[in-house]
RODO-2510 file (C-alpha; in nm, 4 decimals, decimal comma):
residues 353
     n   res          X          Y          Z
     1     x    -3,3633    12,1290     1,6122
     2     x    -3,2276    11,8882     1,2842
     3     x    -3,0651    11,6592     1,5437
     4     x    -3,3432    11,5921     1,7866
     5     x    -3,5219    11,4911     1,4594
     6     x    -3,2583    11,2420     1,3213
     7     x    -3,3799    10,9636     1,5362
     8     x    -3,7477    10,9569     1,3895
     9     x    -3,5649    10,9260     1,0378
    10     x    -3,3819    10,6530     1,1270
    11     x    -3,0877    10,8292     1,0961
    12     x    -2,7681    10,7415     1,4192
    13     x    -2,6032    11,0846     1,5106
    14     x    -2,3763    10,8628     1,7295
    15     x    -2,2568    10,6951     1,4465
    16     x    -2,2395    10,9977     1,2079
    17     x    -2,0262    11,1965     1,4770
    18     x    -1,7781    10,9076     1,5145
    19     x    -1,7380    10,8807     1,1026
    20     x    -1,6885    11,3000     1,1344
    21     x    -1,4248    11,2444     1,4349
    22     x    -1,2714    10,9405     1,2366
    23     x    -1,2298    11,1589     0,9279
    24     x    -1,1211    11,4415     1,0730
    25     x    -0,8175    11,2515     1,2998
    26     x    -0,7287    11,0620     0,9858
    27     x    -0,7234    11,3715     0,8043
    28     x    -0,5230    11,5654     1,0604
    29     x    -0,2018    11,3231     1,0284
    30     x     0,0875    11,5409     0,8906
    31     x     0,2445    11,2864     0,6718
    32     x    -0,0985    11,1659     0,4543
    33     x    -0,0966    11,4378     0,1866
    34     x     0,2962    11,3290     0,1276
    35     x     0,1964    10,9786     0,0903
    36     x    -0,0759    11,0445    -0,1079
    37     x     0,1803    11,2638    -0,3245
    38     x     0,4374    10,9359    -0,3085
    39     x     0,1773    10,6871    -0,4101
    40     x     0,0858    10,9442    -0,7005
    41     x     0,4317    11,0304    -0,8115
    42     x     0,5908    10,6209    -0,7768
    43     x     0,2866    10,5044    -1,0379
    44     x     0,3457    10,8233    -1,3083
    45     x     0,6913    10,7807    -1,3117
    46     x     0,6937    10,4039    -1,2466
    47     x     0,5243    10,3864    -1,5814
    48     x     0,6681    10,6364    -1,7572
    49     x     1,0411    10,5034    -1,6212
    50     x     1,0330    10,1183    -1,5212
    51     x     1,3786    10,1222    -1,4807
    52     x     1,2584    10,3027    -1,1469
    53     x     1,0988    10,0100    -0,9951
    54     x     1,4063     9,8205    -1,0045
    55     x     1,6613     9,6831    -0,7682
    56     x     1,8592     9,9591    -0,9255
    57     x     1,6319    10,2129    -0,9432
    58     x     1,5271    10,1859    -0,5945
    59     x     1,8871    10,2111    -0,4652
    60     x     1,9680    10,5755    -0,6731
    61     x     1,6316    10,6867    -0,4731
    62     x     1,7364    10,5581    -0,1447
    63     x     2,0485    10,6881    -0,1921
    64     x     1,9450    11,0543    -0,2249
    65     x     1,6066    11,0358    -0,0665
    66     x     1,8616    10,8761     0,2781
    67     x     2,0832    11,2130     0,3145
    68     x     1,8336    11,4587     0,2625
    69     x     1,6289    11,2494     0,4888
    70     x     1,8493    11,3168     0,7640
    71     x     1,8699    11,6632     0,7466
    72     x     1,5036    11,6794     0,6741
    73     x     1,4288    11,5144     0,9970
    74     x     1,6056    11,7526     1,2167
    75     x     1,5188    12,0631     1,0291
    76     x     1,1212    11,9228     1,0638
    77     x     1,2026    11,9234     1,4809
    78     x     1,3269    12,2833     1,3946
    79     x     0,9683    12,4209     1,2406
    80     x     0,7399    12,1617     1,4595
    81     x     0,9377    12,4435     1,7722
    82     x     0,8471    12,7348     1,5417
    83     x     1,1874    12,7970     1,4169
    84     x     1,4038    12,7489     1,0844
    85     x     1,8090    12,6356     0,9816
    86     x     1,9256    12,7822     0,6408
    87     x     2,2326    12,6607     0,7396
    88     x     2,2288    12,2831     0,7943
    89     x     2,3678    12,2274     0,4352
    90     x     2,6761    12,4169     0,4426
    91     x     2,7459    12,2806     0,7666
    92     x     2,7663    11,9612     0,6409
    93     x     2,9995    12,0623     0,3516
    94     x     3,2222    12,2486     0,6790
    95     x     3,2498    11,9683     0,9384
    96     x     3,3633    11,7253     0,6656
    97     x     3,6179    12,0063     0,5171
    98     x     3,7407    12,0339     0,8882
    99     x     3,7711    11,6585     0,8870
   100     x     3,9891    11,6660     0,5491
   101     x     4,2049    11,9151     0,6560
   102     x     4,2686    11,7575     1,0512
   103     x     4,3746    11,4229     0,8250
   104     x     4,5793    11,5493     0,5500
   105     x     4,7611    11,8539     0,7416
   106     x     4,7741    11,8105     1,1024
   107     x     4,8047    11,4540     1,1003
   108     x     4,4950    11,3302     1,2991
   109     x     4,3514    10,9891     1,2453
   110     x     3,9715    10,9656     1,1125
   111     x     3,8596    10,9051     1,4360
   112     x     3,9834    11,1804     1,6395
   113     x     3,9313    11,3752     1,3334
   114     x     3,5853    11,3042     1,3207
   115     x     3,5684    11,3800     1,6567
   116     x     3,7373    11,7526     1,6328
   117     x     3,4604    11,8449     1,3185
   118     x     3,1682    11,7440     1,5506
   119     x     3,2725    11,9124     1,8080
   120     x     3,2722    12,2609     1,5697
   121     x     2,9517    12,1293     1,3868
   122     x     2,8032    12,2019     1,7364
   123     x     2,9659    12,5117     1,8721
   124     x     2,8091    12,5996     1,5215
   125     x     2,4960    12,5016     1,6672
   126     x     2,4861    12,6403     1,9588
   127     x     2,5741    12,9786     1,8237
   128     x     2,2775    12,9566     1,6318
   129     x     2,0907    12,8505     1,9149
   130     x     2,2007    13,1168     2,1773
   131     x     2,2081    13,3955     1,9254
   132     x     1,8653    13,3105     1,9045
   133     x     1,7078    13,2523     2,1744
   134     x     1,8935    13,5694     2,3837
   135     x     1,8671    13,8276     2,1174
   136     x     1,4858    13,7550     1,9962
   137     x     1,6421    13,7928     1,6502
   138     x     1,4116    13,5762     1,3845
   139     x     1,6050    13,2001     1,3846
   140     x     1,5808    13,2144     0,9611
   141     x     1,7789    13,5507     0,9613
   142     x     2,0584    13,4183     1,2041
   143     x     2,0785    13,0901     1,0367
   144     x     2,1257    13,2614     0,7184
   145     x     2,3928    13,4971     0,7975
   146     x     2,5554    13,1683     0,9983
   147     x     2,5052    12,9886     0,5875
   148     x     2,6988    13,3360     0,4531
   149     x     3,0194    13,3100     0,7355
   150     x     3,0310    12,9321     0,6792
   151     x     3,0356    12,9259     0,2831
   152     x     3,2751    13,2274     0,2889
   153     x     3,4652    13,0768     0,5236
   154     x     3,5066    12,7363     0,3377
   155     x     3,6090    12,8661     0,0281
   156     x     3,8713    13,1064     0,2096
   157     x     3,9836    12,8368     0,4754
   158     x     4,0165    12,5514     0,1734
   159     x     4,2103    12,7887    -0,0739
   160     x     4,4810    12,9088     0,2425
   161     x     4,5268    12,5616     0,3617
   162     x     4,4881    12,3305     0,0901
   163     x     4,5640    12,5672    -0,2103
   164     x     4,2360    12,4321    -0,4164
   165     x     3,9029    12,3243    -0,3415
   166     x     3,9004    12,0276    -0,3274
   167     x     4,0951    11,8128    -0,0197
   168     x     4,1505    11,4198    -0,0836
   169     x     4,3841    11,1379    -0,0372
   170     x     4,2717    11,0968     0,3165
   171     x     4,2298    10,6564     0,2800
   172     x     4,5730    10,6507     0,4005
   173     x     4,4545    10,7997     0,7759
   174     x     4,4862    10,5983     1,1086
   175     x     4,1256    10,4445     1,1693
   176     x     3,9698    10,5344     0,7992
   177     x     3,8817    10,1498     0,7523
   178     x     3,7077    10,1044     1,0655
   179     x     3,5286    10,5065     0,9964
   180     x     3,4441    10,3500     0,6387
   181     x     3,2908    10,0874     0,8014
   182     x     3,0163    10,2697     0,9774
   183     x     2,9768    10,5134     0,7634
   184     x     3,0369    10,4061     0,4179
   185     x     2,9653    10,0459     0,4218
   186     x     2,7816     9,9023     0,0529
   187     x     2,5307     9,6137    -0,0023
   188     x     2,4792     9,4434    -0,3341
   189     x     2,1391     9,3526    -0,3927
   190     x     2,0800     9,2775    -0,7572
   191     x     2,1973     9,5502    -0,9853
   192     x     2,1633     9,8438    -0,7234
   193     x     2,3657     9,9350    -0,4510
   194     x     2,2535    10,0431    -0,1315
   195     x     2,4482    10,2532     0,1231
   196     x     2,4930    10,2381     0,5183
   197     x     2,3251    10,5969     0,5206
   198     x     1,9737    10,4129     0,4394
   199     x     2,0337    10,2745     0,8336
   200     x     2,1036    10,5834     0,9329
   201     x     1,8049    10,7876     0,8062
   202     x     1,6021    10,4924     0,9451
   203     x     1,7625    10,5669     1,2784
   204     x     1,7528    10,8926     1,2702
   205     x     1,3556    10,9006     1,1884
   206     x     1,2599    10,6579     1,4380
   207     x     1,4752    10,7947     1,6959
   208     x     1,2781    11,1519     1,6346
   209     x     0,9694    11,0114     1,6093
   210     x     0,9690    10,8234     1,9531
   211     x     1,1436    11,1707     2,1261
   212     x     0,8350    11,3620     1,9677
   213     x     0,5713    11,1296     2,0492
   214     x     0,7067    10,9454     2,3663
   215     x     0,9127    11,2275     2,5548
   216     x     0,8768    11,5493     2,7763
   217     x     1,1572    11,6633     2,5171
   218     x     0,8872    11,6310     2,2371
   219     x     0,5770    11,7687     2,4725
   220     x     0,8545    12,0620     2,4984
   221     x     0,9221    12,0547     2,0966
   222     x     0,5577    12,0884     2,0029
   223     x     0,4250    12,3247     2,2974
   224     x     0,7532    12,5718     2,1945
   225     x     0,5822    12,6133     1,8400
   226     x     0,1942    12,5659     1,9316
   227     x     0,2380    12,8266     2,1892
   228     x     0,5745    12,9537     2,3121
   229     x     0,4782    13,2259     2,5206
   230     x     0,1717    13,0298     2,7390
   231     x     0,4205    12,7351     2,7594
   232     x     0,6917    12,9510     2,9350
   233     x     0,4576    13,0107     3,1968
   234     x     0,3721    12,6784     3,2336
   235     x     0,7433    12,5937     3,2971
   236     x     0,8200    12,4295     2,9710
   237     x     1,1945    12,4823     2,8906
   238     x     1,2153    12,6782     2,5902
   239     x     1,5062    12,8025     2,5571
   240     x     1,6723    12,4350     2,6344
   241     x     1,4844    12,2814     2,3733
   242     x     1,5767    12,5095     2,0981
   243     x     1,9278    12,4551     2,2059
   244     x     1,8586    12,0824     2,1510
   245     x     1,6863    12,1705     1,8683
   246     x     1,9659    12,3459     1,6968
   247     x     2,2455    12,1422     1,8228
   248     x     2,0297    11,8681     1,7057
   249     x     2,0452    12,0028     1,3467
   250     x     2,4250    12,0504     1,3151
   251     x     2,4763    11,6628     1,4435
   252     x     2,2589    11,6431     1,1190
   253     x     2,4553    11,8517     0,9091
   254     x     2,8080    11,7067     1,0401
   255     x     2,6314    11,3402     0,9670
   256     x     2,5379    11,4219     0,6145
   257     x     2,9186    11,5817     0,5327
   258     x     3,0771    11,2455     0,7142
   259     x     2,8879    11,0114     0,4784
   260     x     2,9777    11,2074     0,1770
   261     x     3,3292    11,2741     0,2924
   262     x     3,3763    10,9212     0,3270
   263     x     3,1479    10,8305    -0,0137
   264     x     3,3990    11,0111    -0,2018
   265     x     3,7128    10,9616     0,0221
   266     x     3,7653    11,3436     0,0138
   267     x     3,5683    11,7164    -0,0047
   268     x     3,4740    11,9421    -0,2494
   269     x     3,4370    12,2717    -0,1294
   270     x     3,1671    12,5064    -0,3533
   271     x     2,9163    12,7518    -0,3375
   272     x     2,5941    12,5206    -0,2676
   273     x     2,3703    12,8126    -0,3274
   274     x     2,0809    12,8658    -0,0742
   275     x     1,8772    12,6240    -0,3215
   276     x     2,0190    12,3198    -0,1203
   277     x     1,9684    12,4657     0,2093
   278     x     1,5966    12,5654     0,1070
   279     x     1,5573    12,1583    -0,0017
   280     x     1,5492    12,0383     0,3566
   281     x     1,2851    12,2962     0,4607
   282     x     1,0809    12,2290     0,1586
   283     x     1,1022    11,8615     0,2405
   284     x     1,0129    11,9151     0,5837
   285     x     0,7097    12,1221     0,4794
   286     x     0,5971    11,8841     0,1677
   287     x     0,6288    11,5735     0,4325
   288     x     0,3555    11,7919     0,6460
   289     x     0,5040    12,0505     0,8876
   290     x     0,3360    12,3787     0,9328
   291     x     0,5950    12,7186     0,8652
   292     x     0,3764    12,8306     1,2236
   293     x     0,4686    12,5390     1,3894
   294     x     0,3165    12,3806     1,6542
   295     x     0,2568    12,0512     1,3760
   296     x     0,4665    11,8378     1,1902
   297     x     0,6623    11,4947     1,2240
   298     x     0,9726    11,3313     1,1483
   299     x     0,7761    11,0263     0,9360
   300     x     0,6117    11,2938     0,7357
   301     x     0,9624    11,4541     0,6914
   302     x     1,1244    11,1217     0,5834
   303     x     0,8201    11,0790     0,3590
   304     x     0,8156    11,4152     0,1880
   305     x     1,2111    11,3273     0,0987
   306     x     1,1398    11,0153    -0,0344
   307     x     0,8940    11,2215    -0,2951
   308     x     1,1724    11,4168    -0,3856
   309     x     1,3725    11,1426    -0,4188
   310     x     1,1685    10,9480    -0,6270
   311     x     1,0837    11,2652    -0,8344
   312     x     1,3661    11,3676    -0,9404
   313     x     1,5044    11,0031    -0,9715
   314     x     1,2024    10,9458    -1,1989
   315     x     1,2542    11,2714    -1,4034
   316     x     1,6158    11,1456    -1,4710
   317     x     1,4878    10,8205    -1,5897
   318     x     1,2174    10,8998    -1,8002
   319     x     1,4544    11,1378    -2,0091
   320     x     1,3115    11,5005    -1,8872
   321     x     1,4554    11,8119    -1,9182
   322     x     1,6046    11,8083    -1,5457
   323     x     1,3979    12,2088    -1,5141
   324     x     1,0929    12,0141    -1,4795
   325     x     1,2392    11,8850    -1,1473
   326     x     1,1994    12,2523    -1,0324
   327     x     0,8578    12,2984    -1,1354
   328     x     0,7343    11,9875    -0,9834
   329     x     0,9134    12,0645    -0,6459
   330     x     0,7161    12,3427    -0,6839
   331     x     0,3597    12,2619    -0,7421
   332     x     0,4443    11,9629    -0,4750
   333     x     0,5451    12,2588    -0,2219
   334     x     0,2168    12,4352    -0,3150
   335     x     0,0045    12,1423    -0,3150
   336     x     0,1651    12,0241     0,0301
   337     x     0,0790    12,3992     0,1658
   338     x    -0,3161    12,4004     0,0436
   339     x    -0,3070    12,0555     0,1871
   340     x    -0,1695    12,1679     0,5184
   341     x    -0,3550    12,4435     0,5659
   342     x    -0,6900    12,2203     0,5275
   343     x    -0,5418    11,9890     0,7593
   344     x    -0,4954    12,2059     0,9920
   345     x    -0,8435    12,3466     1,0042
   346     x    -0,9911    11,9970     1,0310
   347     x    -0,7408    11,9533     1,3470
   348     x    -0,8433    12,2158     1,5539
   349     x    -1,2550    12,0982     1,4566
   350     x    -1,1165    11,7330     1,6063
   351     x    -1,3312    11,6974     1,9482
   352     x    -1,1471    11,6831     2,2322
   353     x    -1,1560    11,3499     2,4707
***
């Protein structure tokens, strides 16, 4: 054989199979073809835009790359289980339109307020989750008819009670300082302005990441989606975890909607289109998780949403036609999907030890 010749050439098959093993575990990290991406797109745009490499510049891409970052995070938990949310977007839009209307017409402060629209944010959830996980139905199907009820619903509910779409004039509620506080708080650095909801995504991806990689929960998350059926009869608890999992999600999607209902001291109820609910799964998916799941993480998921961030932050910037977002969002997704797929050949060719 080659190998039992390699020694008379000189050659160390010791050394070549730890380079291989070395290659193929750096390789096999989820969130290295979104970083590569990030490193890419921050030095195109950073040249063709310098305003982007400001104090400035860096706080309009925190800013967006922080709530989509949240949602991103939970909805990557979601597909690293093998299942999706479509609905995580117009949640968020819901909880904070139940918020509005428990200040302005029944009277509640912000806190208890707050309290009442989480508490339906995960009702929401775990209607997604039990529908799901009892009726076999596929989890993108339920979560978009839940996206259909809960826009519908919106736009109905917000018309009857409030008479428009939009619901404001809620600074004036018990507790809205202290609620501002935590969730709207500024800092000044320079000539950009960064928002509480950077801490928040920070949390919110190092929270995940330890649960995933430091948990049963997360032995639980990634066994669901590598392989549901053996890990049932090994006694891993399925159905609990996507219960988390989804319950998870809407504390996502009720976060988001707080930080923008405070932002703008008020709600604007629309039709977000299933465009914004796709984002989050496209971020998850650019920042490394597999559609099959079994494979994924929330750092890769935080990554892929700073990309976007910076993207279409950079696009704005450098004076593009904003369609060119779209395209790029694309070929990213596309790249990210080749890259993934190699990725996940080299994983399963990673020796075992």
């Amino acid at each position: 054989m080659i190998t039992d010749r390699l020694p008379a050439l000189g050659v160390a098959p010791v050394e070549l199979t730890r380079g291989r093993r070395l290659l193929s575990r750096v390789l096999a990290r989820p969130s290295l073809p979104a970083l590569v991406g990030l490193v890419v797109v921050v030095v195109v745009f950073g040249i063709q835009a310098p305003a982007l490499l400001t104090s400035g510049g860096l706080a309009g891409v925190l800013d967006v790359a922080a709530l989509l970052g949240i949602g991103a995070v939970a909805v990557a938990l979601l597909l690293i289980a093998g299942q999706f949310d479509l609905s995580i977007g117009v949640l968020a839009v819901a909880s904070s339109l139940v918020t509005a209307l428990l200040i302005e017409y029944a009277g509640w402060g912000a806190w208890p307020a707050l309290g009442g629209s989480l508490a339906v944010a995960l009702a929401v959830g775990l209607i997604n989750g039990f529908l799901v996980v009892n009726t076999g139905l596929p989890s993108f199907l339920v979560t978009l008819a839940t996206f259909l009820v809960l826009q519908g619903t919106s736009q109905a509910g917000a018309e009857a009670v409030a008479g428009s779409a939009r619901v404001a004039g809620l600074e004036e509620a018990g507790g809205w300082d202290s609620a501002s506080a935590v969730f709207g708080a500024t800092m000044q650095i320079g000539d950009g302005r960064f928002r509480v909801s950077l801490v928040w995504w920070l949390a919110a991806t190092a929270l995940a990441t330890w649960a995933l990689w430091r948990t049963r929960f997360g032995n639980a998350v990634f066994a669901s989606g590598g392989a549901r059926r053996a890990a049932r009869q090994l006694g891993v608890p399925v159905r609990r975890t996507t219960l988390t999992l989804f319950c998870l999600t809407a504390v996502a999607g009720w976060l988001i909607g707080t930080l923008a209902l405070i932002r703008l001291d008020g709600v604007q109820v629309g039709a977000p289109g299933l465009a914004v609910a796709v984002d989050f799964v496209v971020v998850a998916v650019i920042g490394g998780c597999l559609l099959t799941g079994g494979y994924g993480s929330a750092i890769g998921a935080s990554v892929g949403a700073l990309l976007y961030a910076v993207a279409r932050q950079g696009i704005t910037l450098a004076g593009w036609d904003p369609p060119w977002f779209q395209a790029l969002l694309g070929v990213l997704l596309l790249v990210a999907l080749l890259a993934n797929g190699v990725v996940r050949h080299r994983l399963k060719m990673v020796p075992r030890s």
